[in-house]
PDB file of N, H, CA, C and O in Angstrom:
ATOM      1  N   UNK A   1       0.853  -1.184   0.000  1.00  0.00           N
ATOM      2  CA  UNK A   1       0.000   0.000   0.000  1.00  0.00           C
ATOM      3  C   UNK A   1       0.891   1.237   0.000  1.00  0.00           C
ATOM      4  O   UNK A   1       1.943   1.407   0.615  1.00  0.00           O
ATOM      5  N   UNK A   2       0.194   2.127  -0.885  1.00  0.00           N
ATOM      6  H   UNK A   2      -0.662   1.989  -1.385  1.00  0.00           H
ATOM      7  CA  UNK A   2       1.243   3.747  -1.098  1.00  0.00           C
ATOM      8  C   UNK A   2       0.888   4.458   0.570  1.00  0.00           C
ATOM      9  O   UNK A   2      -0.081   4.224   1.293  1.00  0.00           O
ATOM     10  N   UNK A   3       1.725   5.113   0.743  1.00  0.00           N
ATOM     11  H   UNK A   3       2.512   5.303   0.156  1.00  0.00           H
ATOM     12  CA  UNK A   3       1.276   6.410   1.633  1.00  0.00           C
ATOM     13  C   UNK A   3       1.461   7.358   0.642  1.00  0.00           C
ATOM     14  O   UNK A   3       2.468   7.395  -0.065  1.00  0.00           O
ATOM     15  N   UNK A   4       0.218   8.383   0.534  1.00  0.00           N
ATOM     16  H   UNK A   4      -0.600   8.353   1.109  1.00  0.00           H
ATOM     17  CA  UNK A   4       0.265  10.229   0.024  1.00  0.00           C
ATOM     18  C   UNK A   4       0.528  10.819   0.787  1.00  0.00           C
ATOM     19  O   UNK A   4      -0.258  10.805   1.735  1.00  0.00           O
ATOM     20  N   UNK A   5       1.650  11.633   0.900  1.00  0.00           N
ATOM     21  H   UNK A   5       2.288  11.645   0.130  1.00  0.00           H
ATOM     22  CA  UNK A   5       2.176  12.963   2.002  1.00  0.00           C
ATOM     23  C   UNK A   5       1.745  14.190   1.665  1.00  0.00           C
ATOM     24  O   UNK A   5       2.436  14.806   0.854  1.00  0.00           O
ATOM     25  N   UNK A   6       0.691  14.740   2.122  1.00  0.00           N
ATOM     26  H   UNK A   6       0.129  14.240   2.780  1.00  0.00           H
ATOM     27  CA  UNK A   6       0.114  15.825   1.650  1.00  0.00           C
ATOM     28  C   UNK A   6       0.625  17.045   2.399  1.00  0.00           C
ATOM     29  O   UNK A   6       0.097  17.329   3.474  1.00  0.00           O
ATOM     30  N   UNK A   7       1.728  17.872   1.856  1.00  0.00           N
ATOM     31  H   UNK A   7       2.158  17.641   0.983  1.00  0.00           H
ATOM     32  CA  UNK A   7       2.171  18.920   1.995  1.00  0.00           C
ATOM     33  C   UNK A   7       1.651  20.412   1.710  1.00  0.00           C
ATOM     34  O   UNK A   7       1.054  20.529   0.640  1.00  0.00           O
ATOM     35  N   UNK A   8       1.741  21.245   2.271  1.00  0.00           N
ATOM     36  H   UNK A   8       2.225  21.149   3.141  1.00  0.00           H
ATOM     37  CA  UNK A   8       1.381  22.291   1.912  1.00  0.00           C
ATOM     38  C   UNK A   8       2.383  23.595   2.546  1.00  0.00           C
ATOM     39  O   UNK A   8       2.099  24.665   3.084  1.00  0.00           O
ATOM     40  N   UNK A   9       3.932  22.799   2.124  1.00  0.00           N
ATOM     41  H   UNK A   9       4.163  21.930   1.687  1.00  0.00           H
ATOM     42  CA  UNK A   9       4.971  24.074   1.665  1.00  0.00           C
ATOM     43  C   UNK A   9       5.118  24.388   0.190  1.00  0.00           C
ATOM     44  O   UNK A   9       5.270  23.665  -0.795  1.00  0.00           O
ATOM     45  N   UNK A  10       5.007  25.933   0.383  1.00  0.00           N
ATOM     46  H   UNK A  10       4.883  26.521   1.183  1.00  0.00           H
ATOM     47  CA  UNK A  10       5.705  26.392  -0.926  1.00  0.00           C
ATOM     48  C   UNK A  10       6.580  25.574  -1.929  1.00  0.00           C
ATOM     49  O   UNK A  10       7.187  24.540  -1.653  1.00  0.00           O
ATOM     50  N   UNK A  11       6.556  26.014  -2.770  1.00  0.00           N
ATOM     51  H   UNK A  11       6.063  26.855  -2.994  1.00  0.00           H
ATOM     52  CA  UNK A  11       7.492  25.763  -3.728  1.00  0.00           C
ATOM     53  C   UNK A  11       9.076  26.138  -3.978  1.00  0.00           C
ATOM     54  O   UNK A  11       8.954  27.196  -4.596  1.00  0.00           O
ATOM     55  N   UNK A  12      10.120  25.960  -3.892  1.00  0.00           N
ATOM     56  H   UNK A  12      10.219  25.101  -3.390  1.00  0.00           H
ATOM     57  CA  UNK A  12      11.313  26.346  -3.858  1.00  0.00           C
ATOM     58  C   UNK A  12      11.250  27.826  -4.936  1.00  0.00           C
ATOM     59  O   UNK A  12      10.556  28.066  -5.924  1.00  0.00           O
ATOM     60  N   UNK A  13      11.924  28.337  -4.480  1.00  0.00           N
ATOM     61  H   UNK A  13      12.488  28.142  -3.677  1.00  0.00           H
ATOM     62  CA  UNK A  13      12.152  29.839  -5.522  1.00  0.00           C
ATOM     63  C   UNK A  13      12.384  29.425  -6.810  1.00  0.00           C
ATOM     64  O   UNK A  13      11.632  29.748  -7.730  1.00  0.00           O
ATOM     65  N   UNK A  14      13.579  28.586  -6.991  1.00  0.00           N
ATOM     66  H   UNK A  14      14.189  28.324  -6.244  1.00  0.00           H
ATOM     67  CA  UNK A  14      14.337  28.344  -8.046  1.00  0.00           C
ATOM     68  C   UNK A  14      12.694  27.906  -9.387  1.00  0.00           C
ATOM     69  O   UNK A  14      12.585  28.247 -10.565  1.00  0.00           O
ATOM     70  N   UNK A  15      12.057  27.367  -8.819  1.00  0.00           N
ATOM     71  H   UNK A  15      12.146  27.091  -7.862  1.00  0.00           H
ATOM     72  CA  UNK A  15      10.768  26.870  -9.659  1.00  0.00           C
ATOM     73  C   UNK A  15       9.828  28.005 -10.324  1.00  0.00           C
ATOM     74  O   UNK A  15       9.330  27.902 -11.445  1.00  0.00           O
ATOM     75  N   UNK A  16       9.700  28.880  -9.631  1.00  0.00           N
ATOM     76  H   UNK A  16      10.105  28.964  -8.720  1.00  0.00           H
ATOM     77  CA  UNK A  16       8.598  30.181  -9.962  1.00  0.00           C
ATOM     78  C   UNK A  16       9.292  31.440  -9.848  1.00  0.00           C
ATOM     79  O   UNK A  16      10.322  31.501  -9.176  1.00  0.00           O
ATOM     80  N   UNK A  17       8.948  32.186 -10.285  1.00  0.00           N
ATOM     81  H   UNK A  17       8.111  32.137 -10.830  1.00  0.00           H
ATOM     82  CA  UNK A  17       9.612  33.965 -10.620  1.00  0.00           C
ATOM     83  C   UNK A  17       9.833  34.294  -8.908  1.00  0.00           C
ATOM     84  O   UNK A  17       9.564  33.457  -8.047  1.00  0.00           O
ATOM     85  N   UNK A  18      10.134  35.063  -8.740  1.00  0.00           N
ATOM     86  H   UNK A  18      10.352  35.743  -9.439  1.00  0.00           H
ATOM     87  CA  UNK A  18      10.463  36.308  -6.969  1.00  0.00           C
ATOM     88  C   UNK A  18       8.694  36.503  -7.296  1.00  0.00           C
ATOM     89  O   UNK A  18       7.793  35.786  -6.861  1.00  0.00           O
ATOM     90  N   UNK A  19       8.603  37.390  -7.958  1.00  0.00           N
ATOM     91  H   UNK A  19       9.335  37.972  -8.311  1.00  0.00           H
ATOM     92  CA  UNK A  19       7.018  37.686  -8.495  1.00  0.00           C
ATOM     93  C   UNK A  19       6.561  37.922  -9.575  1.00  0.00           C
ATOM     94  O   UNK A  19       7.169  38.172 -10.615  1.00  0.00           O
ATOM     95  N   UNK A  20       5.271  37.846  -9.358  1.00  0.00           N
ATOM     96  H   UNK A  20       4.777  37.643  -8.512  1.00  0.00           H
ATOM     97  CA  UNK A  20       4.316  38.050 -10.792  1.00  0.00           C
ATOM     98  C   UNK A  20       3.824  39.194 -10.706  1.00  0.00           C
ATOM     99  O   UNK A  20       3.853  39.856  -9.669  1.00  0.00           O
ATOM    100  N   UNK A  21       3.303  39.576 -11.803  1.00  0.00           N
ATOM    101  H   UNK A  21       3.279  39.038 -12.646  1.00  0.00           H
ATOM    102  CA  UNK A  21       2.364  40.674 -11.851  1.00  0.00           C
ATOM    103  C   UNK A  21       1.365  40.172 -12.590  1.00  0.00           C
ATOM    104  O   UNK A  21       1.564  39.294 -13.430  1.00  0.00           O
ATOM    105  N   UNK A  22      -0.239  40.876 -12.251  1.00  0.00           N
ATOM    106  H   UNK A  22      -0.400  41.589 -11.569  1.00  0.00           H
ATOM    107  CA  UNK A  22      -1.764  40.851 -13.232  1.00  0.00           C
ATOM    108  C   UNK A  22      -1.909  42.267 -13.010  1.00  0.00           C
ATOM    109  O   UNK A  22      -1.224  43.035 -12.333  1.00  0.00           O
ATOM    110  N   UNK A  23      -3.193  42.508 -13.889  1.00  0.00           N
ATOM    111  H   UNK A  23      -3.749  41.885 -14.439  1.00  0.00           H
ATOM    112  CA  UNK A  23      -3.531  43.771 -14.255  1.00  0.00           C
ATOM    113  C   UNK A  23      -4.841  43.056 -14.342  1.00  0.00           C
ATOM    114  O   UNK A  23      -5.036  41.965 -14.878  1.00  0.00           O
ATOM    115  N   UNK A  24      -6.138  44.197 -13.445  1.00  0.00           N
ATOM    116  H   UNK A  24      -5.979  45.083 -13.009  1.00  0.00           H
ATOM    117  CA  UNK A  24      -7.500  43.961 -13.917  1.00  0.00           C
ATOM    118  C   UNK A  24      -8.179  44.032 -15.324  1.00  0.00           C
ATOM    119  O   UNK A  24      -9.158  43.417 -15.747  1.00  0.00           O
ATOM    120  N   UNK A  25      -7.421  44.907 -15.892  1.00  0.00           N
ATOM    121  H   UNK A  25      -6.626  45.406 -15.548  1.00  0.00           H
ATOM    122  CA  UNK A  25      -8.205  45.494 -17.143  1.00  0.00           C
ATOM    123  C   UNK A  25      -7.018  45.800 -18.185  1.00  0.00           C
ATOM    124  O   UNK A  25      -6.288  46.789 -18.116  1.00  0.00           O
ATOM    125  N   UNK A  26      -6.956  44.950 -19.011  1.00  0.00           N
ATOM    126  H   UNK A  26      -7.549  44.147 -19.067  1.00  0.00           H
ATOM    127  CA  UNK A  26      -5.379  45.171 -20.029  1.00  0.00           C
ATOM    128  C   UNK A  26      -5.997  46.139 -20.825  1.00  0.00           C
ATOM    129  O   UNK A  26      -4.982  46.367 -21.483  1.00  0.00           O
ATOM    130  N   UNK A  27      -6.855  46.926 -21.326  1.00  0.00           N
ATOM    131  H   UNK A  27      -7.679  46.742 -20.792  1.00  0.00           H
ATOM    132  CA  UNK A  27      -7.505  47.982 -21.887  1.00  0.00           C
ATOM    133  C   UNK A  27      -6.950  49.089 -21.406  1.00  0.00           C
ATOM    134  O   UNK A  27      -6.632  49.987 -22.186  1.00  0.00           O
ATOM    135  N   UNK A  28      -6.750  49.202 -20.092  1.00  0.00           N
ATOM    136  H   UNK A  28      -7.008  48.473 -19.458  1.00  0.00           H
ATOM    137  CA  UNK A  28      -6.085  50.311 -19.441  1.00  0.00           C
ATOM    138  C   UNK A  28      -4.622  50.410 -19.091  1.00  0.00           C
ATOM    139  O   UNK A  28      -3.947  51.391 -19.405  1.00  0.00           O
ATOM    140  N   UNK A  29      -4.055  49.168 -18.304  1.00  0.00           N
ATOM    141  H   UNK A  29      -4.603  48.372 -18.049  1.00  0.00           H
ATOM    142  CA  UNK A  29      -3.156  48.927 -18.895  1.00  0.00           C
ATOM    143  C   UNK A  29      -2.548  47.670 -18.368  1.00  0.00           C
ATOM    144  O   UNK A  29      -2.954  47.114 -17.346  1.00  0.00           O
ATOM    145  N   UNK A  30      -1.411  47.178 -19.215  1.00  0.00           N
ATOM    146  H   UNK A  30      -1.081  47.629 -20.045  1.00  0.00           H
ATOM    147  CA  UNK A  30      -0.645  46.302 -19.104  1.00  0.00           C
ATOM    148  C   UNK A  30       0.933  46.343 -18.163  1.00  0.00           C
ATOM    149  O   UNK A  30       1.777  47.226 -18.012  1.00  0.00           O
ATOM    150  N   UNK A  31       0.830  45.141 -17.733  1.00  0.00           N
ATOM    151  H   UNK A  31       0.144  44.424 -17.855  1.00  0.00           H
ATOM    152  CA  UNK A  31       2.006  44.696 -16.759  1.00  0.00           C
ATOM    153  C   UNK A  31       3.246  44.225 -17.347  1.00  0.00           C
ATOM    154  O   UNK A  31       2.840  43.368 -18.132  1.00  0.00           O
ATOM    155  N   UNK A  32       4.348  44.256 -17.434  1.00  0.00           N
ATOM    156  H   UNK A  32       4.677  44.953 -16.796  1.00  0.00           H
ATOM    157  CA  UNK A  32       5.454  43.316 -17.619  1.00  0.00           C
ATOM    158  C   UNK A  32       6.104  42.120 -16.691  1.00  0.00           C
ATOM    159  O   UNK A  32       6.205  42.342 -15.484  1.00  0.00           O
ATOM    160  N   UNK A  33       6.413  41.238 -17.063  1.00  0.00           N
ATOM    161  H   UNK A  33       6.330  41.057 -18.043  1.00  0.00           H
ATOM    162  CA  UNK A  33       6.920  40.208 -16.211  1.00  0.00           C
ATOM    163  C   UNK A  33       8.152  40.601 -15.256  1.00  0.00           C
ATOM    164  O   UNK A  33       8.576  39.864 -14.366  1.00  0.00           O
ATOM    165  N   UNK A  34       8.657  41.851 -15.565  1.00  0.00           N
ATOM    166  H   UNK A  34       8.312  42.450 -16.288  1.00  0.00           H
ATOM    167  CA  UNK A  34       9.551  42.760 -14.777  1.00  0.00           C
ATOM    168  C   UNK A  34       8.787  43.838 -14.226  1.00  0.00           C
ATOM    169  O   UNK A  34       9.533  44.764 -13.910  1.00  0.00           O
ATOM    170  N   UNK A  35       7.867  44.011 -14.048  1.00  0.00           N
ATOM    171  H   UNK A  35       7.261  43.259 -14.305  1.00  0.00           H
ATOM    172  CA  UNK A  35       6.736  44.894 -13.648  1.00  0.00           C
ATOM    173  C   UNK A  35       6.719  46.371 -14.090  1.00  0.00           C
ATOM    174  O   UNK A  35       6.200  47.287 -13.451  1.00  0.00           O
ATOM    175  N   UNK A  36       7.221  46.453 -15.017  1.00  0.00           N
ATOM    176  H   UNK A  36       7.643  45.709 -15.536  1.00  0.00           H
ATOM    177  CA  UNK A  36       7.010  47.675 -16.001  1.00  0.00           C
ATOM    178  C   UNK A  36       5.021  47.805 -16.236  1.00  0.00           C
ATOM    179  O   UNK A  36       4.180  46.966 -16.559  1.00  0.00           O
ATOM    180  N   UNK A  37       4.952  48.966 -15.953  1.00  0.00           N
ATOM    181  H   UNK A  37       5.634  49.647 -15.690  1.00  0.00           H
ATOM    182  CA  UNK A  37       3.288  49.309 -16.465  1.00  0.00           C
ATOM    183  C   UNK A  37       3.222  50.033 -17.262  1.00  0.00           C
ATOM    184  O   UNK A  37       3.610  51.144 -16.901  1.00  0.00           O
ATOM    185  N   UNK A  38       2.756  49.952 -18.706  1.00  0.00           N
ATOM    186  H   UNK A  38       2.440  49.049 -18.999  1.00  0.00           H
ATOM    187  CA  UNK A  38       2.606  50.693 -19.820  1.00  0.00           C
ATOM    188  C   UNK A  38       0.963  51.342 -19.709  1.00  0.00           C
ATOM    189  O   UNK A  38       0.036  50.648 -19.293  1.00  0.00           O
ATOM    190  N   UNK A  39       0.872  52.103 -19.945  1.00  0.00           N
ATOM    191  H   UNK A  39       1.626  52.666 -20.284  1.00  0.00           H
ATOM    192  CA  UNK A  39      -0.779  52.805 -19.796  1.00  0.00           C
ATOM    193  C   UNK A  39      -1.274  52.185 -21.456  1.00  0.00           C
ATOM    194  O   UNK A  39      -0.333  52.038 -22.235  1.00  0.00           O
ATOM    195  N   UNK A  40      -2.132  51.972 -21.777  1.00  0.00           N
ATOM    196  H   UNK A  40      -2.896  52.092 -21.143  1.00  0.00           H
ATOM    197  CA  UNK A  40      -2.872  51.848 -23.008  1.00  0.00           C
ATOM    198  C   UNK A  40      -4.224  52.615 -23.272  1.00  0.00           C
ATOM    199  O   UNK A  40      -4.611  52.833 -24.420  1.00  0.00           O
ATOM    200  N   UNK A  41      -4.984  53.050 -22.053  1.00  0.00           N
ATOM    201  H   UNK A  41      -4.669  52.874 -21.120  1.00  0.00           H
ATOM    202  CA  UNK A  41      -6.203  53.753 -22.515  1.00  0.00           C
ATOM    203  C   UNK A  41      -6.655  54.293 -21.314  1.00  0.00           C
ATOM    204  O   UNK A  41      -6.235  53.764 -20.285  1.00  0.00           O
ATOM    205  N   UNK A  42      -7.657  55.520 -21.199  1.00  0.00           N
ATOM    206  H   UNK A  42      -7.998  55.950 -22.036  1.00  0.00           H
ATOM    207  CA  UNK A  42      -8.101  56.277 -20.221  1.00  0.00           C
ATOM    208  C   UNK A  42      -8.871  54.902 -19.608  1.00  0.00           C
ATOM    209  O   UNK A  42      -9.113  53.895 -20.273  1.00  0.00           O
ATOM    210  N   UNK A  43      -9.252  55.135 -17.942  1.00  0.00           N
ATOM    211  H   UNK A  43      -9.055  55.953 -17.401  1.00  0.00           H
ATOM    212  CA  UNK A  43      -9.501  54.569 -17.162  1.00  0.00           C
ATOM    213  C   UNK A  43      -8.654  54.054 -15.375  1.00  0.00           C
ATOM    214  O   UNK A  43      -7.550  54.554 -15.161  1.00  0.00           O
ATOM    215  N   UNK A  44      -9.152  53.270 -14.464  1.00  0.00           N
ATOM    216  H   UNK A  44     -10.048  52.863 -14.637  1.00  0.00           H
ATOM    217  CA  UNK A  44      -8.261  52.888 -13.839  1.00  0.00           C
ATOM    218  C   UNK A  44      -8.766  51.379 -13.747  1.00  0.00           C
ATOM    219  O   UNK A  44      -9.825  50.903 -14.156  1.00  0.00           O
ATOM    220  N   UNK A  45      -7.439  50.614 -12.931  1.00  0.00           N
ATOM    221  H   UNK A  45      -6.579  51.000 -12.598  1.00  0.00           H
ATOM    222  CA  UNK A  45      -7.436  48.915 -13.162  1.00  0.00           C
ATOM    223  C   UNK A  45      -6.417  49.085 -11.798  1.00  0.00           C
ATOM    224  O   UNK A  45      -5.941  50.033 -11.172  1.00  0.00           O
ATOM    225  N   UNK A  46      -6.368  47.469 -11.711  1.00  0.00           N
ATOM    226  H   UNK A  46      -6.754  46.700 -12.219  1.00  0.00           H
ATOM    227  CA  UNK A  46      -5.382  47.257 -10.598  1.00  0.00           C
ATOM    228  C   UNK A  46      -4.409  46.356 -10.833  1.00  0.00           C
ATOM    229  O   UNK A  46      -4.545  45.387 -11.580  1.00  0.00           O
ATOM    230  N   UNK A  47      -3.479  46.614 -10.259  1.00  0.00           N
ATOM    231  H   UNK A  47      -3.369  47.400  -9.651  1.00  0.00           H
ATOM    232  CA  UNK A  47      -2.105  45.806 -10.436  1.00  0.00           C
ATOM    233  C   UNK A  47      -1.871  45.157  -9.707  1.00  0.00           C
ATOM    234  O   UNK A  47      -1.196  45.761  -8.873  1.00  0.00           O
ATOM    235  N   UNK A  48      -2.048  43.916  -9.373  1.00  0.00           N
ATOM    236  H   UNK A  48      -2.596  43.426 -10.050  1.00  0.00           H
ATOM    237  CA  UNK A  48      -1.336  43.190  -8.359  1.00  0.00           C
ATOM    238  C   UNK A  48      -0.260  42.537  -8.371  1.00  0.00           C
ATOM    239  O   UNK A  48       0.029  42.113  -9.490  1.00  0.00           O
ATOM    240  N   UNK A  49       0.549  42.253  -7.443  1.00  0.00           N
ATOM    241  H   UNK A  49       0.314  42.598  -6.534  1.00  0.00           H
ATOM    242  CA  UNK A  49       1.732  41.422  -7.502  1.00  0.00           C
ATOM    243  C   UNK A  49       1.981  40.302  -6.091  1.00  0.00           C
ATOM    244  O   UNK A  49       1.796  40.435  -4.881  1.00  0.00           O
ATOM    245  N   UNK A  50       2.408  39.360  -6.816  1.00  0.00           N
ATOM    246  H   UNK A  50       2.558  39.253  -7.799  1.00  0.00           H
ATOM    247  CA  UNK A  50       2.321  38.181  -5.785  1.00  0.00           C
ATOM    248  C   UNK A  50       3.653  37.753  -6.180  1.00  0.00           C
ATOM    249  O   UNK A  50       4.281  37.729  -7.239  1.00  0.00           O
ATOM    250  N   UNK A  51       3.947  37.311  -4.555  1.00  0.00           N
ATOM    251  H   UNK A  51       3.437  37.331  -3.696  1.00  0.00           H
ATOM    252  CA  UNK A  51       5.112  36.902  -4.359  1.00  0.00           C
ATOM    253  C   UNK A  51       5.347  35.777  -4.202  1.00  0.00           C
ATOM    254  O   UNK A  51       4.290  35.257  -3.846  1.00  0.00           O
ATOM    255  N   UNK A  52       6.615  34.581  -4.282  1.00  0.00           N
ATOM    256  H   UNK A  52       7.474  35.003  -4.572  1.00  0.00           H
ATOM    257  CA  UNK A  52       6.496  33.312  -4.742  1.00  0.00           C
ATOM    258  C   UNK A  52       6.389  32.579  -2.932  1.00  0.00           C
ATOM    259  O   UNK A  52       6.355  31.376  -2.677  1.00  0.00           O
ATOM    260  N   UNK A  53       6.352  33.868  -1.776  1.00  0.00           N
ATOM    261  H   UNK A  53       6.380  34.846  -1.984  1.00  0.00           H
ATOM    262  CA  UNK A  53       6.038  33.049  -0.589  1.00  0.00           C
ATOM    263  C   UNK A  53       4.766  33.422  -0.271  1.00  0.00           C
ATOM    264  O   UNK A  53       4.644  33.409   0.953  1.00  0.00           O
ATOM    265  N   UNK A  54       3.866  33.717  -0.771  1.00  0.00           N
ATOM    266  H   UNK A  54       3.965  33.727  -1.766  1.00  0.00           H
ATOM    267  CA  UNK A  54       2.056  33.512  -0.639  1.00  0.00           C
ATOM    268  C   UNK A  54       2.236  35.310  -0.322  1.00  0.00           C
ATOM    269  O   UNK A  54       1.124  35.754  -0.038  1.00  0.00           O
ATOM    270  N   UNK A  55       2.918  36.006  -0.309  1.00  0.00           N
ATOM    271  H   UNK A  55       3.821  35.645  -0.540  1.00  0.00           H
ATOM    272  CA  UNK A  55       2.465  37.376   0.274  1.00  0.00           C
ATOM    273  C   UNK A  55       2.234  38.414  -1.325  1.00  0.00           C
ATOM    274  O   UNK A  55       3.004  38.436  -2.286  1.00  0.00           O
ATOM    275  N   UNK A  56       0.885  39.212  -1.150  1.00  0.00           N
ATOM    276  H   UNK A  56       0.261  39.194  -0.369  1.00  0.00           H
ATOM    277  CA  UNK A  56       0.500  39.846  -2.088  1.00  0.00           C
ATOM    278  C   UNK A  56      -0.094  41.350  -1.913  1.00  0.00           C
ATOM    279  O   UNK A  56      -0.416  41.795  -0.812  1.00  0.00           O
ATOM    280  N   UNK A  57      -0.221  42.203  -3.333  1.00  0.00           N
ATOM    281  H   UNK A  57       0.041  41.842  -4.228  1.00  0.00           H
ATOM    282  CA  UNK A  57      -0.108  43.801  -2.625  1.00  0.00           C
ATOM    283  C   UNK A  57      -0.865  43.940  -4.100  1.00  0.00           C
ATOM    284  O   UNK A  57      -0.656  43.393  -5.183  1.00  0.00           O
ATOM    285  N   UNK A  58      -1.795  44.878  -3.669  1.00  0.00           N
ATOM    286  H   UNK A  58      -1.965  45.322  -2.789  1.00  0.00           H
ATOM    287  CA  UNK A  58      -2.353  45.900  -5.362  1.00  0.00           C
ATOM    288  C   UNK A  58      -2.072  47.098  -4.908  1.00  0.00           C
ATOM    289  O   UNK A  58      -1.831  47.654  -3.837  1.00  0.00           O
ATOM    290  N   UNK A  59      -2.171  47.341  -6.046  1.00  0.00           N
ATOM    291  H   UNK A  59      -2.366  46.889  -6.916  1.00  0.00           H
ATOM    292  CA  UNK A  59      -1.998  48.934  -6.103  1.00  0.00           C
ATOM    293  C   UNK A  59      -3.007  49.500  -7.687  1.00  0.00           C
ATOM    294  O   UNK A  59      -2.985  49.053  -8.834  1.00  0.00           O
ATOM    295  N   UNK A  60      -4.029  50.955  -6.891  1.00  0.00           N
ATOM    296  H   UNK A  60      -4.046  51.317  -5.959  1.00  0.00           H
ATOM    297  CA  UNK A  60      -4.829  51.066  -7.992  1.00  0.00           C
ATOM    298  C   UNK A  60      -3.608  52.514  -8.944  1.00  0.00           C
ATOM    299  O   UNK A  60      -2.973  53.506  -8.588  1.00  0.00           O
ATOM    300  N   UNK A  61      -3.908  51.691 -10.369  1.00  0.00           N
ATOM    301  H   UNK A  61      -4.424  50.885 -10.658  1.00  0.00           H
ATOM    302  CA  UNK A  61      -3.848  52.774 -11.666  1.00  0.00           C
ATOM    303  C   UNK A  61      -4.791  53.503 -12.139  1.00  0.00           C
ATOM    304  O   UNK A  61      -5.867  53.052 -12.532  1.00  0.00           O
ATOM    305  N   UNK A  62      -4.472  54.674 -12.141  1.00  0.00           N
ATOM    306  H   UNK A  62      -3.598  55.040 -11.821  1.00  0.00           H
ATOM    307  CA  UNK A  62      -5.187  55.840 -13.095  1.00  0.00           C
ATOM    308  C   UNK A  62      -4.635  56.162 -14.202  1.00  0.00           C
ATOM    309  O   UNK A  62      -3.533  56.708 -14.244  1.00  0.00           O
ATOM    310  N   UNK A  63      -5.409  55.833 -15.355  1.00  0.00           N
ATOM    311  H   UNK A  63      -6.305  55.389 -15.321  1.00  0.00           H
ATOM    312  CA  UNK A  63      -4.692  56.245 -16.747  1.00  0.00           C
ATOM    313  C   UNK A  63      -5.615  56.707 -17.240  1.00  0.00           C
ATOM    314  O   UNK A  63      -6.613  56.042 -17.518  1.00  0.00           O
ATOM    315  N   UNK A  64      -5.388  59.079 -17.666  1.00  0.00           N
ATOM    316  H   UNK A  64      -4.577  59.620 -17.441  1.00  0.00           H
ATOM    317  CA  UNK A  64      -6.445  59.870 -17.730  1.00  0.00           C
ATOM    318  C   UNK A  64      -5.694  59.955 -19.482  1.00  0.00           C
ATOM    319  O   UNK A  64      -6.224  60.652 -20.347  1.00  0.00           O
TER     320      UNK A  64
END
C-alpha cells in the first residue's frame, strides 16, 4: 500500500519567478513580467503582484 504525504509548503524559488504581476483590465493597462506598467487607454485597473512566498499587494492605476 502507497502512503500520500500531503504537503502544503511552498514551492522552492528556483521553480517560480520572486514575483508576478496581473492587471484587472489590459484595456487600461498592461504589466510586464519585470513589472514595467505601460498605460494603453483612459480609465483605472489594478495591479497586483504576488510573491512566490504567498504574500501579495495591489496597487490602484489611473490612466487619464
Amino acid at each position: 500500500m502507497r502512503k500520500v504525504i500531503k504537503s502544503k509548503s511552498l514551492m522552492p524559488s528556483r521553480h517560480v519567478p520572486t514575483l508576478r504581476y496581473r492587471t484587472s483590465d489590459k484595456n487600461i493597462a498592461t504589466v510586464s513580467k519585470s513589472g514595467k506598467i505601460t498605460a494603453k487607454g483612459a480609465g483605472t485597473c489594478i495591479i497586483y503582484v504576488f510573491a512566490h512566498n504567498g504574500v501579495s499587494k495591489n496597487i490602484e492605476v489611473t490612466v487619464k
